[in-house]
MARSE-194457 format. One record per residue (C-alpha): x, y, z. Coordinates in steps of 0.25 Angstrom, whole numbers, plus 5000, padded with zeros to 4 digits. Example, Ala and Ser with C-alpha at 12.3 -4.5 7.8 and 13.67 -1.06 7.14 Angstrom:
2
504949825031 505549965029 
REM end
This chain:
297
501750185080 501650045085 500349975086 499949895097 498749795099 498249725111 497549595109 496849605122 496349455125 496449335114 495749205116 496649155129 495649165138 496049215152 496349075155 497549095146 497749255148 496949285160 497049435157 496049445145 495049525144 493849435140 492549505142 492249625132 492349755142 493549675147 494149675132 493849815130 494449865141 495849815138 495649835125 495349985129 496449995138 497449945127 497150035117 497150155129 498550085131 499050085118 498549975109 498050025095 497349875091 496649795101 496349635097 495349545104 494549425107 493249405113 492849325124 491749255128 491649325144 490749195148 491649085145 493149165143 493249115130 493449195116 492049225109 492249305094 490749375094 490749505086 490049565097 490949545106 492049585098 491249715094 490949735109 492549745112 492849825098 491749935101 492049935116 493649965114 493450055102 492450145109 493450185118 494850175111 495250185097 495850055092 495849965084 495249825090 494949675082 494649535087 495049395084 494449285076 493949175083 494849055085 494548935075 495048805079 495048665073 494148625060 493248745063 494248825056 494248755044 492448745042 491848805033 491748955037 492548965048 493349085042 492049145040 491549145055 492749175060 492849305055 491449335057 491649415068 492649515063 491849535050 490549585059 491549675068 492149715055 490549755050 490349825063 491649905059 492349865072 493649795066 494849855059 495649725062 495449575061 496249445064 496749365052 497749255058 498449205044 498849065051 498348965059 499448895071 499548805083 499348885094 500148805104 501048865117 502348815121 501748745133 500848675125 501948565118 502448525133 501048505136 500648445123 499648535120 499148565107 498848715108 497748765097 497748785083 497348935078 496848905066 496649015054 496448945041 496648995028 495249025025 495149115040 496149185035 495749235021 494249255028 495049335037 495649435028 494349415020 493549485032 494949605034 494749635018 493149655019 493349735032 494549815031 495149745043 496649725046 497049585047 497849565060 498749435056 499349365068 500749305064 500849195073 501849105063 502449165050 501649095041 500749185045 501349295040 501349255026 499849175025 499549295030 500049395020 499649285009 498249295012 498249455015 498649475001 497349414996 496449525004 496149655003 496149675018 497149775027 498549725028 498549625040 499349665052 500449545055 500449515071 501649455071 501249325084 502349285095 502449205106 502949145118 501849065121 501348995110 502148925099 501848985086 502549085079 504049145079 504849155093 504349295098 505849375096 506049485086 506749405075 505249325074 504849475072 505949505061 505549375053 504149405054 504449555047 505349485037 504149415033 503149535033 503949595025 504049475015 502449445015 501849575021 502649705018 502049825025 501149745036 501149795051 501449705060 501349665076 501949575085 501149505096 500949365102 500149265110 500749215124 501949335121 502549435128 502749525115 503649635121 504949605118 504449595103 503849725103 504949815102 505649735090 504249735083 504049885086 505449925079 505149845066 503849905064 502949835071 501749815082 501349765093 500249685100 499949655115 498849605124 498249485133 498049405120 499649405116 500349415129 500849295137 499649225146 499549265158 500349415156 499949515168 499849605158 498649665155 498049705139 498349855143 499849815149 500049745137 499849865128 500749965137 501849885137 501649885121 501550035122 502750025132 503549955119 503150045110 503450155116 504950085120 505150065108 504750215101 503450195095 502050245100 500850145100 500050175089 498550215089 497350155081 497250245072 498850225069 498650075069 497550125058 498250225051 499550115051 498750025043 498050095033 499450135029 499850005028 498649975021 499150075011 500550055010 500349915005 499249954995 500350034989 501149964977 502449924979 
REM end
C-alpha cells in the first residue's frame, strides 16, 4: 500500500498559486474531496480570508481539522509559522512557535506535526538573473529540539522535510534524543527553487543510501515545491516509498486542481501495482514501524 498526502495550500498565496484554497470551508472542501479521491494524510496552512495572507491561529486550524474529519477518516496536521530574521533566534521563539500545535495536540486533534531539521535559502532560479535574494527559512536548533520536545509529550509523528541532505542526518541526530514516534522523511525536490538534489531518481537512490546509513527502518515520501513530482513517483513507489501532491508542492500556476492532483497520484499508483493506502493503513504502518525499531538488533 502506498500512502498519499495532499498539501492542500502552503503560504504561496494565490498571487503565487492562484488555485488555493484560503478561507476554512474552502480548505475543507478540498481537503474532503482529497481524501474521497485517495489521499490518506491531508497538510495545511491557514489563511487570514481578510487579507490573503497565512494566519497559524489554533482555531482556525481546529475549524479545518474537525470540519474534514467529520466527514472522512484521515489523517490531517498544519504547519508552523514561518519565523524569519532575529526573531527566530529571541528568547522563546521555539516556544511560541509550537504553541499552536501543542493546544490542537490538547484538544486531541493531531496525530502529526512539522519538524523541519534545517534551515535554507529559499531562492528560485529566476531569482539570481534578477538579483533577488529570495528568503531564508530559518529553523534553528533550538526549534528543532522544541519540536520534537512537543512530538514526544504528545505522541505525534514528526514529519521531516528533507530539502538538503544535511537534513537528513541533523535530523536523525536529534531524533535519537526523543522519545517521540519515528519521523517520517519527505524527501524535497524542485524545479523551481534551488535547494536540494536535481529531482531524478539517482537523488532518490543517494537519499536511500543515506536512510539506511543514519535512519534504518524510516518510511519515507517524495514531494517538492514549484515540482511536477510525477515522473518521480514511480521509482520512489518500487523502492518502498511514498508519495505527496497538492496546490502547496506543484509548479505555480498548475491547472490542476488539489483533487486532480490526488487522482493522478492514484492513477500512478495504480500504474504501478499498488493501491492507495487508507488512514487506518497509514496508522497501522506506523505503529509497526514503531515497533520494529524498538526491537533489539
Amino acid at each position: 500500500m502506498v500512502w498519499i498526502e495532499a498539501a492542500l495550500n502552503g503560504p504561496w498565496t494565490r498571487q503565487r498559486q492562484p488555485g488555493i484554497p484560503v478561507t476554512v470551508d474552502e480548505v475543507v472542501r478540498d481537503g474532503i474531496a482529497c481524501a474521497e479521491a485517495g489521499a490518506a494524510i491531508i497538510h495545511v496552512h491557514a489563511y487570514d480570508p481578510a487579507s490573503g495572507v497565512q494566519n497559524d491561529d489554533a482555531d482556525i486550524y481546529a475549524a479545518i481539522i474537525e470540519g474534514i474529519r467529520a466527514q472522512v477518516d484521515v489523517i490531517v496536521y498544519p504547519t508552523v509559522p514561518f519565523v524569519g530574521g532575529a526573531a527566530a533566534f529571541a528568547d522563546g521563539s521555539q516556544t511560541q512557535r509550537y504553541s499552536a500545535i501543542e493546544t490542537l495536540a490538547a484538544r486531541g486533534l493531531l496525530e502529526w506535526a512539522v519538524v523541519d531539521p534545517g534551515s535554507i535559502n529559499l531562492a528560485t532560479f529566476a531569482d539570481g538573473p534578477a538579483r533577488q535574494a529570495g528568503s531564508t527559512y530559518l529553523n534553528p536548533g533550538a526549534h528543532i529540539q522544541q519540536g520534537l520536545a512537543v512530538a514526544a509529550r504528545c505522541d505525534l509523528v514528526p514529519s521531516y522535510a528533507i530539502y538538503e541532505p544535511g537534513f537528513l542526518r541533523l535530523g536523525a541526530a536529534l531524533a535519537a534524543g526523543h522519545a517521540c514516534p519515528p519521523p517520517l522523511y519527505r524527501l524535497m525536490f524542485s524545479d523551481t527553487f534551488t535547494f536540494g538534489l536535481d529531482p531524478d531518481v539517482e537523488a532518490i537512490d543517494l537519499y536511500l543510501r543515506m536512510l539506511e546509513r543514519h535512519a534504518p527502518g524510516h518510511i519515507w515520501m517524495v514531494a517538492g515545491l514549484g515540482l511536477d513530482v510525477r515522473p518521480l513517483i514511480p521509482h520512489a513507489i518500487a523502492r518502498g516509498g511514498h508519495v505527496r501532491v497538492g496546490l502547496e508542492d506543484a509548479p505555480f500556476g498548475t491547472p490542476l486542481s488539489n483533487r486532480a492532483w490526488v487522482e493522478e497520484a492514484v492513477r500512478l499508483v495504480r500504474a504501478s501495482g499498488a493501491e492507495p493506502a487508507t488512514a487506518r493503513q497509514v496508522r497501522a504502518d506506523l505503529a509497526r514501524q514503531r515497533d520494529s525499531l524498538r526491537e533489539p538488533p
